[in-house]
TORKOL-4160 file (C-alpha; in steps of 0.2 Angstrom, whole numbers, padded with zeros to 4 digits, m for minus):
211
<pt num="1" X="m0034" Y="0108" Z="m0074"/>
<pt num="2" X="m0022" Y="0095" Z="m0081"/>
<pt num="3" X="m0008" Y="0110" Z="m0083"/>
<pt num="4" X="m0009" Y="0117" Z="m0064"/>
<pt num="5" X="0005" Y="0113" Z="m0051"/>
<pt num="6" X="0002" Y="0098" Z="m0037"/>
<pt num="7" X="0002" Y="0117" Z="m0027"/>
<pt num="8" X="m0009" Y="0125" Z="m0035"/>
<pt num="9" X="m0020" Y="0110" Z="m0039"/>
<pt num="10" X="m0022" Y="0106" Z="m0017"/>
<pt num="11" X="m0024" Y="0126" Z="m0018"/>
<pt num="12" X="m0041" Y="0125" Z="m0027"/>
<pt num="13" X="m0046" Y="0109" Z="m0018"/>
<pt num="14" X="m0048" Y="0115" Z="m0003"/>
<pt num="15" X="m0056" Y="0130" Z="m0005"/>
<pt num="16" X="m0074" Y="0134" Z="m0004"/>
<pt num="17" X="m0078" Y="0136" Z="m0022"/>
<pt num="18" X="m0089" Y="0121" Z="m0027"/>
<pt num="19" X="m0086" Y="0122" Z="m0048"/>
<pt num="20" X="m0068" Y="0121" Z="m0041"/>
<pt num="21" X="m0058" Y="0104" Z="m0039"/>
<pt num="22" X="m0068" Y="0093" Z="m0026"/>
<pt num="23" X="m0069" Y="0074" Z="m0022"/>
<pt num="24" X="m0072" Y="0066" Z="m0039"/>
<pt num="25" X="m0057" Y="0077" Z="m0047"/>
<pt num="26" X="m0045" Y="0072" Z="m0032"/>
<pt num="27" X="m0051" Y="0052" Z="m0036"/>
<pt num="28" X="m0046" Y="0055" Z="m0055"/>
<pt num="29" X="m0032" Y="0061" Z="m0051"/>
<pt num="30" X="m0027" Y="0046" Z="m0039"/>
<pt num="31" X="m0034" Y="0034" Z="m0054"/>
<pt num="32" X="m0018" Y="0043" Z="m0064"/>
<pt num="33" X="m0006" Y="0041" Z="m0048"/>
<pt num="34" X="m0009" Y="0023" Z="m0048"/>
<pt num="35" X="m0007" Y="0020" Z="m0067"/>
<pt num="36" X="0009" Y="0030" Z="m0064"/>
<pt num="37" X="0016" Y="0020" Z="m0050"/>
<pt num="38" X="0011" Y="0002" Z="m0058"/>
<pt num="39" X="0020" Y="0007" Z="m0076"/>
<pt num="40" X="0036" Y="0013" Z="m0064"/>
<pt num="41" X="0036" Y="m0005" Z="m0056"/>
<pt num="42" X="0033" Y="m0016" Z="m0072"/>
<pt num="43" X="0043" Y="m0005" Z="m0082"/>
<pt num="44" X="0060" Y="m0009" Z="m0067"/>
<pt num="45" X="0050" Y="m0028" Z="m0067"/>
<pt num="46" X="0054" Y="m0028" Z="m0087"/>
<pt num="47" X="0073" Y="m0021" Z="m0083"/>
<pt num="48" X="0075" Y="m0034" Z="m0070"/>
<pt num="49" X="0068" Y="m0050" Z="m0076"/>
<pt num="50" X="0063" Y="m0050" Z="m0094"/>
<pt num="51" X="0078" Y="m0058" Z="m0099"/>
<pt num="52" X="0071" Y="m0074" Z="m0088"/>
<pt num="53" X="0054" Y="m0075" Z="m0099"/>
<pt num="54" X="0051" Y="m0069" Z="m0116"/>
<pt num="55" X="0032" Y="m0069" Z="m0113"/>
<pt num="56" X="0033" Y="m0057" Z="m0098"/>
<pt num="57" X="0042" Y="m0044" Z="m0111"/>
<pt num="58" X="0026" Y="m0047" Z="m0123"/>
<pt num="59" X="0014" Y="m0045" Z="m0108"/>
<pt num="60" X="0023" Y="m0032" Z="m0099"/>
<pt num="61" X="0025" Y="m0019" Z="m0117"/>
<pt num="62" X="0005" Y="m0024" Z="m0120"/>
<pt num="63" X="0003" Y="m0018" Z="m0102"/>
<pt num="64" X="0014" Y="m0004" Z="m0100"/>
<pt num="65" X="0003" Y="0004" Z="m0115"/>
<pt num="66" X="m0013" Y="0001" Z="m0108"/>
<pt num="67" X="m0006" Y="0010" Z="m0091"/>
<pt num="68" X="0001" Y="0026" Z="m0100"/>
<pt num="69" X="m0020" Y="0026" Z="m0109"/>
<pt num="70" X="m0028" Y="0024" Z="m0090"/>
<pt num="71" X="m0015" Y="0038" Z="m0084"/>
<pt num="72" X="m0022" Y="0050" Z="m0098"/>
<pt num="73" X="m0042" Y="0045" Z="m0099"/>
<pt num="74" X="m0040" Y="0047" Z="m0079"/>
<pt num="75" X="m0032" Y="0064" Z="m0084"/>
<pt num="76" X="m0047" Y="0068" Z="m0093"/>
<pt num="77" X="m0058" Y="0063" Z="m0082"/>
<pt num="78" X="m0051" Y="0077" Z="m0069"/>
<pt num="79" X="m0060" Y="0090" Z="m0084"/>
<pt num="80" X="m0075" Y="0081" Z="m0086"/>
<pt num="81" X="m0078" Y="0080" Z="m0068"/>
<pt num="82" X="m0077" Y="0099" Z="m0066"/>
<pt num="83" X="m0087" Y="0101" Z="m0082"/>
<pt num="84" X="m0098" Y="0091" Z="m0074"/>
<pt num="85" X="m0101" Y="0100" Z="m0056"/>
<pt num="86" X="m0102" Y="0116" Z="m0066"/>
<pt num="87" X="m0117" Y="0111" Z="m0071"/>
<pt num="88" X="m0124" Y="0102" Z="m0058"/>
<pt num="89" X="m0122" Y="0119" Z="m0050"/>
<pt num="90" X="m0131" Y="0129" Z="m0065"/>
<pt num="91" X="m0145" Y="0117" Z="m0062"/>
<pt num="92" X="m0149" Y="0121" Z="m0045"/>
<pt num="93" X="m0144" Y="0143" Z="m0049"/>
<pt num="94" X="m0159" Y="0140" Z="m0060"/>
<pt num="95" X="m0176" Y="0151" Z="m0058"/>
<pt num="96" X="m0189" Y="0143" Z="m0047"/>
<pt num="97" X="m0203" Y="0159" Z="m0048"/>
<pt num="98" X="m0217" Y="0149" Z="m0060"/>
<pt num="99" X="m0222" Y="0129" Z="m0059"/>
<pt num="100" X="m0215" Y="0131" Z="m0077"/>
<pt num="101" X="m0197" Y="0137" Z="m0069"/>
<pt num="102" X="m0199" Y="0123" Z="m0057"/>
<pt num="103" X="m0203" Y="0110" Z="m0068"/>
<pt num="104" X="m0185" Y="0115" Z="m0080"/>
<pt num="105" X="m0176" Y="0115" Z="m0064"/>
<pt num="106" X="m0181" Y="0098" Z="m0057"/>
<pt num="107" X="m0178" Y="0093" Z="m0074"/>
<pt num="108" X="m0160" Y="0101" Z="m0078"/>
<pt num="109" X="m0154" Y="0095" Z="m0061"/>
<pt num="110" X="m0159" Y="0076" Z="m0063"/>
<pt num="111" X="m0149" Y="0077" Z="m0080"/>
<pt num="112" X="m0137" Y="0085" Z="m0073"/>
<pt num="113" X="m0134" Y="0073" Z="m0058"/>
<pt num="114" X="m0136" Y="0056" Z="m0073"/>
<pt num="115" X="m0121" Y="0068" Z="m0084"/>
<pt num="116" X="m0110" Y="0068" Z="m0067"/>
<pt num="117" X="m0112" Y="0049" Z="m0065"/>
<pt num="118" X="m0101" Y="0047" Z="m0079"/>
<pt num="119" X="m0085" Y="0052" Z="m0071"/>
<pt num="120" X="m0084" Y="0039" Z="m0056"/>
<pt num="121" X="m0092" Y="0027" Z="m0066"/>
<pt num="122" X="m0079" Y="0026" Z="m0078"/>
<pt num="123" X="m0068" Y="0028" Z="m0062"/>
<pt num="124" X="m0074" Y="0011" Z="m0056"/>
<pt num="125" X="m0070" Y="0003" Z="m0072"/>
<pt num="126" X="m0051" Y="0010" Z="m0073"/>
<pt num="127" X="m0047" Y="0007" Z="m0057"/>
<pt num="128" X="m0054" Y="m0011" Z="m0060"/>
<pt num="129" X="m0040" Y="m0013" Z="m0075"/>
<pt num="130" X="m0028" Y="m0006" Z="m0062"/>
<pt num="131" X="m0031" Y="m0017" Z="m0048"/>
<pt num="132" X="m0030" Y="m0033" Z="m0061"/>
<pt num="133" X="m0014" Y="m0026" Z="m0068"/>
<pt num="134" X="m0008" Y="m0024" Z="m0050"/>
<pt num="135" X="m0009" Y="m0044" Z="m0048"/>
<pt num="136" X="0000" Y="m0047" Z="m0066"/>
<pt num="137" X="0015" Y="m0037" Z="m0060"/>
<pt num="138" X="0015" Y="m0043" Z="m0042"/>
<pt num="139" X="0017" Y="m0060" Z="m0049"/>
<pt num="140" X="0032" Y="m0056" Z="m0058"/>
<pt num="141" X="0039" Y="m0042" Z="m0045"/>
<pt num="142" X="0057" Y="m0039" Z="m0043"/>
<pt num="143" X="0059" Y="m0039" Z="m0025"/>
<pt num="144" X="0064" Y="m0020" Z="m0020"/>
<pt num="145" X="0047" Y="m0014" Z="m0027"/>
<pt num="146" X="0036" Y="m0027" Z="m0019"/>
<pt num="147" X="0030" Y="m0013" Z="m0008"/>
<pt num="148" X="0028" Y="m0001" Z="m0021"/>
<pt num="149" X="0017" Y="m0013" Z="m0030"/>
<pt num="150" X="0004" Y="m0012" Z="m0014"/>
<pt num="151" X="0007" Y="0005" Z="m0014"/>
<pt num="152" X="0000" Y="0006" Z="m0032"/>
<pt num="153" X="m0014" Y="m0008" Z="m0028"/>
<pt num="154" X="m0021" Y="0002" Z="m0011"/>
<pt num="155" X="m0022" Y="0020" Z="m0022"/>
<pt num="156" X="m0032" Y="0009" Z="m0037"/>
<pt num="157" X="m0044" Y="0001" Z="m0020"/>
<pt num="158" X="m0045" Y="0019" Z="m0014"/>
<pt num="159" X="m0049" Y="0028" Z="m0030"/>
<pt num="160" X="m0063" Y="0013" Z="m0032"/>
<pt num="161" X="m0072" Y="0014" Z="m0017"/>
<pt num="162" X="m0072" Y="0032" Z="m0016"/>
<pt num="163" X="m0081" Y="0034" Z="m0034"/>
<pt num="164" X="m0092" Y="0019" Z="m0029"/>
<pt num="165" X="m0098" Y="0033" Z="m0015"/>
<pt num="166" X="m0100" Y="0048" Z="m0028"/>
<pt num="167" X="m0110" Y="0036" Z="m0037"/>
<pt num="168" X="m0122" Y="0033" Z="m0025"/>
<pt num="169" X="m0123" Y="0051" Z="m0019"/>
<pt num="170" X="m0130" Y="0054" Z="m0037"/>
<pt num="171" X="m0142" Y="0040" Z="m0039"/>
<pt num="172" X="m0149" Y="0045" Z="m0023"/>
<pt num="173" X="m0154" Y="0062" Z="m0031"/>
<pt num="174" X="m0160" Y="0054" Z="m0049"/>
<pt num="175" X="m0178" Y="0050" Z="m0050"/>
<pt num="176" X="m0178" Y="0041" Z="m0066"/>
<pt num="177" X="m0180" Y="0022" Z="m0058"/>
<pt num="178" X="m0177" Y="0016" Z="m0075"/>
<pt num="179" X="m0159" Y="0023" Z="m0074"/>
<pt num="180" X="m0155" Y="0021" Z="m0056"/>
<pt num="181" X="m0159" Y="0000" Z="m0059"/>
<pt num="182" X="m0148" Y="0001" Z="m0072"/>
<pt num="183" X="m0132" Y="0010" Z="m0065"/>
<pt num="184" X="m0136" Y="0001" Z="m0046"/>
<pt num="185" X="m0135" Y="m0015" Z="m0057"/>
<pt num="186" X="m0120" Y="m0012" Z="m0063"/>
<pt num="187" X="m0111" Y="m0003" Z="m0048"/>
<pt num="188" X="m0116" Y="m0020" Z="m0040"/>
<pt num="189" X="m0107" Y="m0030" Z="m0053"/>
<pt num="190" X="m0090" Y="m0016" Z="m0049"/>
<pt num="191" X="m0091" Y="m0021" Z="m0030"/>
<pt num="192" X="m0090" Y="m0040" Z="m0032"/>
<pt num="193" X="m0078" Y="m0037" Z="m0043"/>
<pt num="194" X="m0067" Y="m0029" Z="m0036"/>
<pt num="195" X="m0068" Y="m0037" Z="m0019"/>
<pt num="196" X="m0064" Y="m0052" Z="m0027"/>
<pt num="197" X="m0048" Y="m0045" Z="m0036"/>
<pt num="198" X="m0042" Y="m0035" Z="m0023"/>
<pt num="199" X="m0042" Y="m0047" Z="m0010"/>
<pt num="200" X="m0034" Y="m0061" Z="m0021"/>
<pt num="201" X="m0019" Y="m0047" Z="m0024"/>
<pt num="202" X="m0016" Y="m0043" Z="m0006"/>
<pt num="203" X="m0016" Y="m0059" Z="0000"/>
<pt num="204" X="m0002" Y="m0063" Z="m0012"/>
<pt num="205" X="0007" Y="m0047" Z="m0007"/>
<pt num="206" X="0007" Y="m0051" Z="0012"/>
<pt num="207" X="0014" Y="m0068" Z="0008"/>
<pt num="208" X="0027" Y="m0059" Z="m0001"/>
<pt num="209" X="0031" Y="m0047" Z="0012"/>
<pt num="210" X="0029" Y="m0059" Z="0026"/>
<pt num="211" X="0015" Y="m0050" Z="0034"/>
């Protein structure tokens, strides 16, 4: 998947084909877009004003590293998502003709829905580092790319919020309490988070931009 076109990849999405690209693969890809655009702003930030402050050289090389990682493990995380639907999809395909066929089925599809949690939920945390990184670089932002900085901070929210749905969809199909606690729990944890990160980041950028 990693080695299509932009073309042919938005080919594939919008089809009808479910084992094919869908939501969460189009949300791991963003994830990648937004590390891209944030190592493109600090990397000009680090052009621009690293002669002014030794430390924002040290910060920026320990950050552009972490921001080329994200951009790969989001990367991945396009593969794993369509591993993931491909099963989710065997699951349901399964025979239902005997209580014993029945019983395999419910359980392959629950394990299946828990696998395909994986994906956004490791979304949520990525997009969390992004959104931090966003504020670091928007704090030291050389003036021409304030913008480009939101654009990379609105991507990271977007990419958030849209596996924090995909999340929920699953859970609503898992039976296991135990594990729905545990990842609502969590999810929970993500959204105050990020509401709190996100909102101290866009109000600095609307100071900046004099909105």
């Amino acid at each position: 998947m990693k080695e299509k076109t932009i073309q042919s990849f938005l080919d594939e999405l919008s089809t009808d084909v479910p084992t094919l690209p869908g939501g969460g693969c189009a949300l791991a890809l963003s994830g990648a877009l937004a590390a891209s655009v944030e190592k493109f702003v600090l990397s000009i930030n680090l052009k621009k004003l690293g002669e002014e402050s030794e430390n924002l050289v040290t910060t920026g090389a320990k950050i552009l590293h972490r921001l080329q990682e994200l951009r790969l493990d989001c990367e991945e995380l396009i593969e794993m998502d369509v591993r993931a639907y491909s099963e989710v999809i065997n699951a349901f395909k399964m025979p239902v003709k005997t209580e014993t066929q029945k019983k395999a089925r419910k359980s392959a599809v629950e394990e299946a829905f828990k696998s395909a949690t994986e994906v956004p939920c490791k979304l949520m945390e990525y997009s969390l580092e992004m959104l931090t990184y966003a504020g670091n670089i928007v704090e030291n932002c050389y003036r021409a790319l304030v913008a480009d900085a939101g654009v990379a901070l609105e991507v990271a929210h977007a990419c958030f919020w849209g596996a924090f749905w995909i999340s929920i969809a699953n859970l609503n199909e898992i039976n296991d309490s135990e594990f729905v606690t545990e990842v609502s729990e969590k999810l929970d944890h993500f959204k105050k988070k990020e509401k709190r990160i996100y909102g101290k980041v866009r109000e600095k950028l609307e100071e900046l931009l004099k909105v």
